[in-house]
C-alpha positions as CSV (number, residue, x, y, z in Angstrom):
1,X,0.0,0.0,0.0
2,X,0.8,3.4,-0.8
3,X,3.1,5.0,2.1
4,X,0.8,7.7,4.7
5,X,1.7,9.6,6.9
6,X,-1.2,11.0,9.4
7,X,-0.9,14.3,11.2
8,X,-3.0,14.2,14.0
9,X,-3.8,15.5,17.4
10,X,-4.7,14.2,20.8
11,X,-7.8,12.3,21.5
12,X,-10.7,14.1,22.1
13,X,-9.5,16.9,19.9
14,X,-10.2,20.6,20.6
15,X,-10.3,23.3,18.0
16,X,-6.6,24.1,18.3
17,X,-5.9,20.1,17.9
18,X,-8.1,19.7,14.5
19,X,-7.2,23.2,13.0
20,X,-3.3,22.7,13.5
21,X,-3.4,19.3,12.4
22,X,-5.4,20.7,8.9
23,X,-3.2,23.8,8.6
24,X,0.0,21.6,9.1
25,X,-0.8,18.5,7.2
26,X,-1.5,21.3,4.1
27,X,2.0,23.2,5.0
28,X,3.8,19.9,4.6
29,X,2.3,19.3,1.3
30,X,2.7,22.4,-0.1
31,X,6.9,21.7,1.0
32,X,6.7,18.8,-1.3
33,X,5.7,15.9,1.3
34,X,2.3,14.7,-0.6
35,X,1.7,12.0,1.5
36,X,0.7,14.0,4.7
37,X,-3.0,13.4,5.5
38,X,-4.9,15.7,8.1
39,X,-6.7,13.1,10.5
40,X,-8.2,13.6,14.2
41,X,-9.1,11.0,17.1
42,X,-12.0,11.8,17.9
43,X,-15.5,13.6,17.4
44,X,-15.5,17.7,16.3
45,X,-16.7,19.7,18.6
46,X,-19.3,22.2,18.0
47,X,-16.5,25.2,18.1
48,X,-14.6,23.8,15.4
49,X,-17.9,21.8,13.5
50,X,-18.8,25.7,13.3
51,X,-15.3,27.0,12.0
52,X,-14.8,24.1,9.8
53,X,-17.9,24.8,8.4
54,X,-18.2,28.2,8.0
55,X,-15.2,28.4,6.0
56,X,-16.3,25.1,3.8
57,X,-13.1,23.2,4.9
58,X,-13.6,19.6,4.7
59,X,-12.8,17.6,8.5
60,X,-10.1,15.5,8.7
61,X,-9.7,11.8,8.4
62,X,-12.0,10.0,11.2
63,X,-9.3,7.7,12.7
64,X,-10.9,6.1,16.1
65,X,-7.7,4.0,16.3
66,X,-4.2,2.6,15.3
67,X,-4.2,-0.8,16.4
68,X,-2.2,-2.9,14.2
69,X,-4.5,-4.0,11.3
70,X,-3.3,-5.6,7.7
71,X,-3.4,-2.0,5.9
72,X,-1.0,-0.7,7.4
73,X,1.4,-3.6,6.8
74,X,0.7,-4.5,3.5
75,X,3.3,-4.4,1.0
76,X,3.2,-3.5,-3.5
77,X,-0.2,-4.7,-5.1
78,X,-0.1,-7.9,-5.8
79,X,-0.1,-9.4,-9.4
80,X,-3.8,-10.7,-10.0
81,X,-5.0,-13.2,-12.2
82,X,-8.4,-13.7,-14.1
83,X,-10.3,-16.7,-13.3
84,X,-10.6,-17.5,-17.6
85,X,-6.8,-16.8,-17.8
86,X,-5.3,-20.1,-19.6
87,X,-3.0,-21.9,-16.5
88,X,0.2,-22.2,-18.7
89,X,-0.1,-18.0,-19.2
90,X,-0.3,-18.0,-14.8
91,X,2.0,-20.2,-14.0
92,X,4.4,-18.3,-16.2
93,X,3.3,-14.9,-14.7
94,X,4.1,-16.5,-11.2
95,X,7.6,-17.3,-12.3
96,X,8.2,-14.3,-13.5
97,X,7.2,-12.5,-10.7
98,X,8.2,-15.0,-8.1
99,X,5.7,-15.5,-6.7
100,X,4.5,-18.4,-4.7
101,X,0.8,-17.6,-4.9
102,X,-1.4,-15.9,-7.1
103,X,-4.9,-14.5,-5.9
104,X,-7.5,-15.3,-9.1
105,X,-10.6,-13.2,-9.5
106,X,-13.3,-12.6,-11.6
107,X,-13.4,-9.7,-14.5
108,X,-15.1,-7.1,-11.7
109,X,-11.8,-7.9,-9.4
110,X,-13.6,-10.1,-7.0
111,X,-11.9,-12.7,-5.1
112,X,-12.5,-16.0,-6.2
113,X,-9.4,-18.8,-5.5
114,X,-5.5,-18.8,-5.4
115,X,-2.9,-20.6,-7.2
116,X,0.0,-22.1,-5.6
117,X,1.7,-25.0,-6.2
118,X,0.5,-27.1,-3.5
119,X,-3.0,-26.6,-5.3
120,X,-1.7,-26.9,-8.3
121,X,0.0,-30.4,-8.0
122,X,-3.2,-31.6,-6.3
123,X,-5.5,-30.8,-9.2
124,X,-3.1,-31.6,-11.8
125,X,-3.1,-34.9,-10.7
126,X,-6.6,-35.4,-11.8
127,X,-6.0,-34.2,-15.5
128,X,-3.4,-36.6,-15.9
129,X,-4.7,-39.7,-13.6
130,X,-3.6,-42.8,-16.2
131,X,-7.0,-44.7,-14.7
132,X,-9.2,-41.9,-15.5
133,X,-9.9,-40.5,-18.9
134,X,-9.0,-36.7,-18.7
135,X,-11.4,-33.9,-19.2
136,X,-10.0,-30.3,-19.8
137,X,-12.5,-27.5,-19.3
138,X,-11.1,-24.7,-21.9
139,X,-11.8,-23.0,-25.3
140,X,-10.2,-22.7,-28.5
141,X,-9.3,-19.2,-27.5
142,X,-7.4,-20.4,-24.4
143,X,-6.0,-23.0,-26.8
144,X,-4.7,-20.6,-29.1
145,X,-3.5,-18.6,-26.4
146,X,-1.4,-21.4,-24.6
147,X,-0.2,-23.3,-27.3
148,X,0.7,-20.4,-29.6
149,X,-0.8,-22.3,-32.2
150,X,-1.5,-20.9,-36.1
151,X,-5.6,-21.0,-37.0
152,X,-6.8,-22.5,-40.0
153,X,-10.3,-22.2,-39.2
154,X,-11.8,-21.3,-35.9
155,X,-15.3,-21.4,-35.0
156,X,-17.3,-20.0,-30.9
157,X,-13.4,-18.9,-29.9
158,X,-14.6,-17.7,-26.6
159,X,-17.1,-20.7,-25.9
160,X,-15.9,-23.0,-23.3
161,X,-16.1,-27.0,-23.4
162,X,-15.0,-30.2,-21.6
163,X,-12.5,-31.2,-24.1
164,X,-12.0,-35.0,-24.5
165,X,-8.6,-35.8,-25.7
166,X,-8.1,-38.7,-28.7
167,X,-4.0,-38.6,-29.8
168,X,-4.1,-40.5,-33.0
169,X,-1.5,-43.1,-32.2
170,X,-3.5,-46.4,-33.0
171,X,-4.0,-48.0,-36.4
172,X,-7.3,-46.4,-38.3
173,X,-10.1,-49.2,-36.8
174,X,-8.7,-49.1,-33.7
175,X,-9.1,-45.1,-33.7
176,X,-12.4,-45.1,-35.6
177,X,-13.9,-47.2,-32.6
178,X,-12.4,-44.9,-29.7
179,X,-13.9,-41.4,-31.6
180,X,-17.0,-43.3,-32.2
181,X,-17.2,-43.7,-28.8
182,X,-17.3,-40.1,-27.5
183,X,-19.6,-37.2,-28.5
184,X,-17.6,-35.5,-30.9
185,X,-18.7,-32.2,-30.3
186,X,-16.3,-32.1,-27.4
187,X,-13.3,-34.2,-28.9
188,X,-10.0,-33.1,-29.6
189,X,-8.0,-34.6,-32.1
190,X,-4.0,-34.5,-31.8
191,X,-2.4,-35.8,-34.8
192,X,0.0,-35.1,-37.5
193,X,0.6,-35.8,-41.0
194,X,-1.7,-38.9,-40.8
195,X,-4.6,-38.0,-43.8
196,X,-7.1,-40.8,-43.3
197,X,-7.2,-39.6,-39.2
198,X,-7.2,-36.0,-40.8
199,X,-10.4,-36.5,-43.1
200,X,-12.4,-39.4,-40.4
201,X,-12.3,-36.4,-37.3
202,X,-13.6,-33.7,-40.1
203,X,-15.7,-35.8,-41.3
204,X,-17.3,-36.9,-37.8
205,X,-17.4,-33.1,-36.6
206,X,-15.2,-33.3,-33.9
207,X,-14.5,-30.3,-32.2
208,X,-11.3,-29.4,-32.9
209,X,-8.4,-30.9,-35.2
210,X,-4.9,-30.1,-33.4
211,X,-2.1,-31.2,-35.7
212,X,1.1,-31.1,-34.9
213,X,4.7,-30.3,-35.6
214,X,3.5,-27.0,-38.5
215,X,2.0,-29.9,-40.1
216,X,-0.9,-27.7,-42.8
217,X,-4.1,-28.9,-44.1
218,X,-4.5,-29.8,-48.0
219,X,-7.2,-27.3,-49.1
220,X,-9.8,-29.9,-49.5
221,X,-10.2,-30.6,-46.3
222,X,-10.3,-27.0,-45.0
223,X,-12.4,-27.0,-47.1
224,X,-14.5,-29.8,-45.6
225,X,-13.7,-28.8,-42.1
226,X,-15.2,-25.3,-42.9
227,X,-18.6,-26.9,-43.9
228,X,-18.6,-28.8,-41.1
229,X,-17.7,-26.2,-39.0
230,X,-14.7,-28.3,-37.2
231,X,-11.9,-26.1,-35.9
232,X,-8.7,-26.3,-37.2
233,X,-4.9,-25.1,-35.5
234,X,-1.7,-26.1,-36.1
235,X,1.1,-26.3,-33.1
236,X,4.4,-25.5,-33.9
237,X,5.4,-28.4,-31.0
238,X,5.2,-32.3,-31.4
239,X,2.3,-34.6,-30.4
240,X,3.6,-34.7,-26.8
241,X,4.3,-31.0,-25.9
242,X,1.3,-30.5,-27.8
243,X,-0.9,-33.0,-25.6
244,X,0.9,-31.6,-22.2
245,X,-0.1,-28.0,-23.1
246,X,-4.2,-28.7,-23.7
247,X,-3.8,-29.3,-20.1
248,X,-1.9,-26.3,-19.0
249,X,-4.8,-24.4,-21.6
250,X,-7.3,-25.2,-18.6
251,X,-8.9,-21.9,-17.3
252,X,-6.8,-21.2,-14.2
253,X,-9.8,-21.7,-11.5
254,X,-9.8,-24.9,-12.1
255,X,-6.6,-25.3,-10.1
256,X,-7.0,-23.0,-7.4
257,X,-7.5,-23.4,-3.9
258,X,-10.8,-22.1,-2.7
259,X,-10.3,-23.4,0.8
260,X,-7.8,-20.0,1.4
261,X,-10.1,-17.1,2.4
262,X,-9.8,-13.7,1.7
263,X,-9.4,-11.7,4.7
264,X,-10.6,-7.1,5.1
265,X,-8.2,-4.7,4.8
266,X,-8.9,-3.5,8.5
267,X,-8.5,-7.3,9.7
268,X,-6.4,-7.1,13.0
269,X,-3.0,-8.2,12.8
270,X,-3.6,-11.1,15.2
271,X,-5.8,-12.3,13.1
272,X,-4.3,-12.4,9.8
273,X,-1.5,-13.9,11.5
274,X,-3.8,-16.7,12.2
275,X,-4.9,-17.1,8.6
276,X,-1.6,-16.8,7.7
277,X,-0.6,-19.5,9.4
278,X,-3.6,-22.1,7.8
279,X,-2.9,-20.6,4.4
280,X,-1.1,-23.8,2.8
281,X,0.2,-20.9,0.6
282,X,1.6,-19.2,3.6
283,X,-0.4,-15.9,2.3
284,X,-4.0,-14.7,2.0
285,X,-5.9,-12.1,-0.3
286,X,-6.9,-8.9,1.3
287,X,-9.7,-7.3,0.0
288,X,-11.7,-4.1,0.1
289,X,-15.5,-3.6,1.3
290,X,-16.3,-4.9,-2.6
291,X,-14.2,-8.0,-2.0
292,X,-11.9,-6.4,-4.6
293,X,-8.8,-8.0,-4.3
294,X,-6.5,-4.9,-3.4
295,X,-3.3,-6.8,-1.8
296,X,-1.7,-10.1,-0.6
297,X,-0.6,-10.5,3.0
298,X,2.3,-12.7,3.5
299,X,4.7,-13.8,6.3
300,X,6.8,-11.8,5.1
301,X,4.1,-8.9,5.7
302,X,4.2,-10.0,9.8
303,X,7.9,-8.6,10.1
304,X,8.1,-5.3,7.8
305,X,8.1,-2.0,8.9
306,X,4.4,-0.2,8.7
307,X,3.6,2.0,5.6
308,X,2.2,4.8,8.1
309,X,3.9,7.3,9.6
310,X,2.6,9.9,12.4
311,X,3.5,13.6,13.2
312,X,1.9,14.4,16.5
313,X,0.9,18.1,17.0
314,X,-1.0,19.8,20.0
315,X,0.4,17.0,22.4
316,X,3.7,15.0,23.7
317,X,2.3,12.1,25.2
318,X,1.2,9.0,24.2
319,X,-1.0,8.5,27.2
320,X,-3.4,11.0,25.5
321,X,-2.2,10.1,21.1
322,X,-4.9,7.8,19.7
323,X,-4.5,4.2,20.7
324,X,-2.0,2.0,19.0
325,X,0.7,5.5,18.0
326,X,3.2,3.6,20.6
327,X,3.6,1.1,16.9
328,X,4.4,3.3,14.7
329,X,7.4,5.8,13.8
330,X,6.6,9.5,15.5
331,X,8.4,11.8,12.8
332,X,7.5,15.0,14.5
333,X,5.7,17.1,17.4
334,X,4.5,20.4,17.6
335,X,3.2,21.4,20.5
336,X,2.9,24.1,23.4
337,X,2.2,22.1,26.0
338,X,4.4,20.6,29.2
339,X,6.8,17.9,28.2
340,X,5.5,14.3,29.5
341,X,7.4,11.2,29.2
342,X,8.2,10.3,25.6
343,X,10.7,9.0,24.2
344,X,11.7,7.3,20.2
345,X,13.7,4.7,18.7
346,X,14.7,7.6,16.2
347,X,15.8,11.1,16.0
348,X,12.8,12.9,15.4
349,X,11.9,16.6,14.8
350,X,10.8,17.9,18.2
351,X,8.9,21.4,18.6
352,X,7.9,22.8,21.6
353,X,6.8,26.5,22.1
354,X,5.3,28.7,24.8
355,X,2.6,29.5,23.4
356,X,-1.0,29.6,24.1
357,X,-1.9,27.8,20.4
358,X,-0.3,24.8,18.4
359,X,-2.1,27.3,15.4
360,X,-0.2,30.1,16.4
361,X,2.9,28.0,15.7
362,X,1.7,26.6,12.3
363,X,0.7,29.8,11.4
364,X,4.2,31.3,12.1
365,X,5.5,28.4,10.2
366,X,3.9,29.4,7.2
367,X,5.1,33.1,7.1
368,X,8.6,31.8,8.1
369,X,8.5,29.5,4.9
370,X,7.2,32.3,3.0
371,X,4.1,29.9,1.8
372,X,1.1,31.7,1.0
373,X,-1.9,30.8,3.6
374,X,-5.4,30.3,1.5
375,X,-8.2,32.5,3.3
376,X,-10.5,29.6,4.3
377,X,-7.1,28.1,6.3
378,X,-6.1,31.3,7.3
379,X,-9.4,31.8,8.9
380,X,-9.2,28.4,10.8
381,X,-5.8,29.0,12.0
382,X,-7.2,32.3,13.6
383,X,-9.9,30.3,15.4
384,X,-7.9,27.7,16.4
385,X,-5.8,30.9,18.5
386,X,-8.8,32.2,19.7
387,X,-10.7,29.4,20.8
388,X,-7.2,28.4,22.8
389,X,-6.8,31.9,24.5
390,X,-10.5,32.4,25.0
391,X,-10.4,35.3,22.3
392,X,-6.5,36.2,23.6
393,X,-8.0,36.6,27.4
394,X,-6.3,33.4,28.5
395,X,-3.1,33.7,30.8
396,X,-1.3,31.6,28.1
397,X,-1.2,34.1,25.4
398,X,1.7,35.2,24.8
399,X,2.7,38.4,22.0
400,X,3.5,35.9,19.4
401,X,-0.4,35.1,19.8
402,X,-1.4,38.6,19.4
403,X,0.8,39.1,16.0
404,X,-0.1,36.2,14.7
405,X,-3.9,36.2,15.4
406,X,-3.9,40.1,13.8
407,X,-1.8,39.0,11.5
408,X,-4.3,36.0,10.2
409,X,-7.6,38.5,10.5
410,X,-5.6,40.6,7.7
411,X,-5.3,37.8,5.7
412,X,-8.8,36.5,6.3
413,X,-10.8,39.9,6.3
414,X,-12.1,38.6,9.9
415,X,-12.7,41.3,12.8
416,X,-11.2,39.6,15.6
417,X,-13.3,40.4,18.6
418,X,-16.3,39.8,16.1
419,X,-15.1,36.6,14.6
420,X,-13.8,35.6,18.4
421,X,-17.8,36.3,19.7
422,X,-19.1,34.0,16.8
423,X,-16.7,31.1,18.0
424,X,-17.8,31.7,21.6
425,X,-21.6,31.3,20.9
426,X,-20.9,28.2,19.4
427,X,-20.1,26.9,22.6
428,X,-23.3,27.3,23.9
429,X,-24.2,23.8,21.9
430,X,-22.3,21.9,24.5
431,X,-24.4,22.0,27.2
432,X,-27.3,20.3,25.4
433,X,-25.3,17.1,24.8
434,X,-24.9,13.9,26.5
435,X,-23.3,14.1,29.7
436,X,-20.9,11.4,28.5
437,X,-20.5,13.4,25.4
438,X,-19.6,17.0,27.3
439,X,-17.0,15.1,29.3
440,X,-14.9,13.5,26.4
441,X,-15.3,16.4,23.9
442,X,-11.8,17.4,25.1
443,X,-10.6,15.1,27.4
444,X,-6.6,15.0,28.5
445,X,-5.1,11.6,30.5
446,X,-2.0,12.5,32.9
447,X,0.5,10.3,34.2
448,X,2.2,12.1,37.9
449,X,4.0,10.0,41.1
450,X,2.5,6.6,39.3
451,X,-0.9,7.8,39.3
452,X,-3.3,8.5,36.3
453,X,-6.0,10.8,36.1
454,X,-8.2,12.8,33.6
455,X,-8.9,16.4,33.1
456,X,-11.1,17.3,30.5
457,X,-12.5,21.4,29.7
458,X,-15.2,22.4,27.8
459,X,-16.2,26.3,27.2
460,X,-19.7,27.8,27.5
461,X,-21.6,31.2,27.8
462,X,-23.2,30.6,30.6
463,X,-22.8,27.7,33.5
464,X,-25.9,27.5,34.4
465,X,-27.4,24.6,32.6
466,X,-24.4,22.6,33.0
467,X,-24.6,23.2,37.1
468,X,-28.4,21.8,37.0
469,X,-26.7,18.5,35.6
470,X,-23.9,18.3,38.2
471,X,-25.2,14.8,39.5
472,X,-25.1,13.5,36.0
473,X,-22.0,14.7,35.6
474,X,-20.8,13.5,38.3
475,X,-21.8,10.1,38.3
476,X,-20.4,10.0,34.4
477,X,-17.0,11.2,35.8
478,X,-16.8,8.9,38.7
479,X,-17.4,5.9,36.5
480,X,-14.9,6.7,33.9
481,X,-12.1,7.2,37.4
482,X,-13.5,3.8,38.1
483,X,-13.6,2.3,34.5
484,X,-10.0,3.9,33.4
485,X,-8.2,3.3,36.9
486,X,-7.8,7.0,37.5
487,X,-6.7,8.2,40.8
488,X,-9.6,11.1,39.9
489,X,-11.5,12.7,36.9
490,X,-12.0,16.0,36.5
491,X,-14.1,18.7,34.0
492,X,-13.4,22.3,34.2
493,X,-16.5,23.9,32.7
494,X,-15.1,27.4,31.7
495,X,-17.5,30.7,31.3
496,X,-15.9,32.5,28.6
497,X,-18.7,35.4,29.8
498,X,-17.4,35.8,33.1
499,X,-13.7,34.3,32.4
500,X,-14.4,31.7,35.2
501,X,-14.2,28.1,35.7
502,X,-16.4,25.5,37.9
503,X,-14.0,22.4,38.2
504,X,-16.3,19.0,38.5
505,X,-14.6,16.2,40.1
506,X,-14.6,12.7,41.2
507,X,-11.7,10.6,43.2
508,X,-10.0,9.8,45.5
509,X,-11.5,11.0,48.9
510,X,-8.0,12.6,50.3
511,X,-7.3,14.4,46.9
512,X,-11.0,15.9,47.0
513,X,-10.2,16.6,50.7
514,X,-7.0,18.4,49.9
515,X,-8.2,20.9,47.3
516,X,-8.3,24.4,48.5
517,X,-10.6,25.9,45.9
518,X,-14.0,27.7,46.9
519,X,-16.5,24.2,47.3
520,X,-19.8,25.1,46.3
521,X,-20.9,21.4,47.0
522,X,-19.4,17.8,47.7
523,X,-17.3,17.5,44.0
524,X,-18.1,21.1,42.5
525,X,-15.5,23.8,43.0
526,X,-15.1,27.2,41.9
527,X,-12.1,28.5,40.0
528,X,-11.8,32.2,40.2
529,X,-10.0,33.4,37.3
530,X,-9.2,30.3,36.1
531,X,-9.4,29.6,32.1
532,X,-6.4,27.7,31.3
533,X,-6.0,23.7,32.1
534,X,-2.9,23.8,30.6
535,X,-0.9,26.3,33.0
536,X,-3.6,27.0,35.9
537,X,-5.2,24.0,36.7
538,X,-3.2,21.0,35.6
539,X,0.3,22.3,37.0
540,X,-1.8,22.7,40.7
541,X,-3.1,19.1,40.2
542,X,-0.5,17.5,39.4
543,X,1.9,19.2,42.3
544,X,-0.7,18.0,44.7
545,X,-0.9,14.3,43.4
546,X,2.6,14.3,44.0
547,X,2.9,15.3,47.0
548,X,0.2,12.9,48.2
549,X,1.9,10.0,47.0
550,X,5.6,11.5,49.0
551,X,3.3,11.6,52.1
């Protein structure tokens, strides 16, 4: 399969993540890396479903995981063969691709069998069984095709028969009593320069007259032949090649194994090792959501390097990438937030910026490479920064912020307070979801002292609704602490009106116990003047976790 690499943010994306990971995925492109694809782990939220949008981008790639599955392993597309092909012209396309099985389909691409030479020795064996008169499914055409052979007249090319074979190597009654024997419409006669064997198949309508060595036909009985509509071809081989290749003119179906299934391309990897491993081919057809054959997955498959690649942006830590990023190479981050414990088998591009948007630094990227930004991903870039900085009134903006964010509002014709005001109302969609949906819309896991917890945020006009659902939402959060392992869960529901946060949380009782925030009831705090997870609430958390576990 065709090399990827996915640039994507954290799960549970924000607007920053999916904006950064669209504005980057395009920068990298336009540098002459094509095979950058914008992805996200998770679900929009309404903020950037409104920005996205607005400015008629399309979303990034859906990718709800990164388990190992066979796409991502699978090597070149494989050589296919059609089911009519003759099995002399497969065989030789498997040699000369060395190959030790071929997948066979039909003409829409569908799976049907493979050949390998296991399956072909079995099935041969019944063409060429000395106790068992042989019948060869083919058609002139295939017989023309496999035995290069020179037409003299040639009647229903494409229509296949069960060919009975006669070779003409008994005296004339002793022949005469074996082709009056069979139903000549399905006989084919091998013989050479013999005239009387010649004239007694035309003359009985067999149908086909094979001779052999470039031996011609007198013009009389092409003549005859034509009147009787018998075929005619001459090989260029003698009577035993000759014989040996009707065989091999068999449509290649007939000797493929139908016992090896095709496995999806999103088959786990487990599992395809498992087929794998019953394959007598040692390899099994991967197809699409058609059953289009699109590769062939072989032991060889189980031990190669994937064909996707991953740059990371908005995040550090694999504890909050999309599952299964720990099996793949990490080519670069670009981030803004604190550094969590990562590390790579490789030298990597590493990016880290104190910031208050991973769009602010893709956006400074841009002017630094002196690429031209289009308006619509100007415009996202400049939400991405304000939805991150709460419109620039977050204590993570820094100046770069500022220049930037007026920087993109030139480029995009956008007011900024205006444009930051029409993000903002957005918000107000949250509070109508799902409980479980408000508290994984942005949800961050952290790893401090040995302990794991989550923090997730969400931002609304106005508390209110959300604080009249604080038992839902507390019961949702203590049973993803309890389903996840978490020493606590935590949402900060931020009021971009009053730039104000209500922290909801659920844990461990001697964490609750230790926080020294206004408590307006048993696991609802208030956070005067709080807006940023990033540098005023996680950094307190996590200092306090720690020094739990010292105590």
């Amino acid at each position: 399969m065709k090399p990827i690499v996915y640039v994507l943010g954290h799960k549970n994306p924000d607007t920053d993540s999916v904006v950064s990971a669209t504005a980057y995925a395009h920068l990298k492109c336009e540098l002459g890396q094509t095979d950058c694809v914008a992805a996200r782990a998770g679900a929009m939220n309404p903020q950037a479903e409104y920005i996205f949008e607005r400015f008629k981008v399309p979303f990034p790639v859906f990718i709800p995981d990164l388990l190992p599955k066979v796409e991502y392993y699978l090597g070149a597309s494989p050589v296919l063969v059609d089911r009519g092909t003759p099995l002399w012209d497969a065989l030789s396309l498997m040699n000369s691709g060395n190959q030790k099985a071929l997948p066979i389909v039909d003409s829409d691409g569908r799976y049907r069998a493979m050949l390998h030479y296991s399956s072909f020795a079995q099935n041969i064996l019944k063409k060429i069984n000395p106790h068992k008169k042989a019948v060869i499914p083919t058609s002139l055409g295939r017989l023309l095709a496999t035995i290069k052979a020179q037409p003299v007249a040639v009647f229903d090319p494409e229509e296949q028969f069960k060919a009975r074979i006669l070779v003409a190597a008994l005296e004339m009654p002793t022949f005469k009593q074996h082709l009056d024997a069979e139903d000549a419409s399905n006989v084919v006669v091998i013989v050479g320069d013999r005239l009387d064997v010649q004239r007694y198949a035309i003359e009985s309508k067999v149908r086909l007259l094979l001779l052999t060595n470039g031996v011609l036909l007198s013009k009389e009985l092409k003549a005859l032949a034509e009147v009787n509509r018998v075929s005619v071809l001459v090989s260029p081989y003698d009577t035993s090649s000759t014989s040996l290749l009707v065989i091999y003119s068999t449509p290649v179906e007939t000797m493929g194994d139908a016992s090896i299934h095709s496995i999806p391309l999103h088959e786990p990897m487990k599992k395809a090792r498992e087929a794998i491993n019953a394959s007598p081919s040692r390899s099994v057809p991967v197809v699409d959501e058609d059953g289009r054959v699109v590769g062939l997955f072989t032991e060889g498959d189980l031990i190669r390097e994937p064909n996707l690649s991953l740059i990371l942006v908005d995040h550090n830590e694999l504890s909050q990438a999309v599952d299964g990023a720990e099996h793949y190479r990490i080519l670069e981050v670009i981030d803004h937030h604190r550094l969590g414990a990562f590390a790579t088998r490789y030298p990597i591009t590493f990016i880290n910026r104190v910031v208050g948007s991973t769009s602010t630094m893709v956006a400074d990227m841009f002017r630094a490479e002196k690429i031209p930004l289009p308006r619509p991903l100007a415009a996202l870039l400049l939400g991405g920064i304000l939805s991150d900085t709460l419109v620039l009134k977050s204590a993570t903006t820094t100046g770069l912020d500022v220049d930037m964010a007026e920087y993109l509002a030139n480029i995009s014709d956008l007011e900024i307070d205006e444009f930051g005001r029409d993000i903002m109302s957005s918000a107000s969609l949250v509070a109508s979801k799902p409980v479980d949906e408000i508290v994984g819309l942005d949800m961050k896991e952290y790893q401090a002292a040995g302990f794991g917890f989550t923090i997730s945020q969400v931002e609304v006009n106005a508390p209110a609704e959300i604080l009249e659902r604080r038992e839902e939402l507390l019961a949702t959060l203590d049973g993803l602490r309890k389903a996840g392992g978490h020493f606590f869960s935590a949402l900060m529901v931020t009021d971009i009106t009053e730039l104000s946060s209500i922290l909801f949380i659920q844990g461990d009782k001697e964490m609750l116990a230790a926080l020294r925030w206004p408590r307006l009831e048993p696991g609802v705090f208030e956070l005067k003047d709080v807006l940023s997870r990033k540098k005023q609430l996680a950094p307190v958390l996590i200092e306090l976790v720690e020094k739990l576990a010292g105590d």
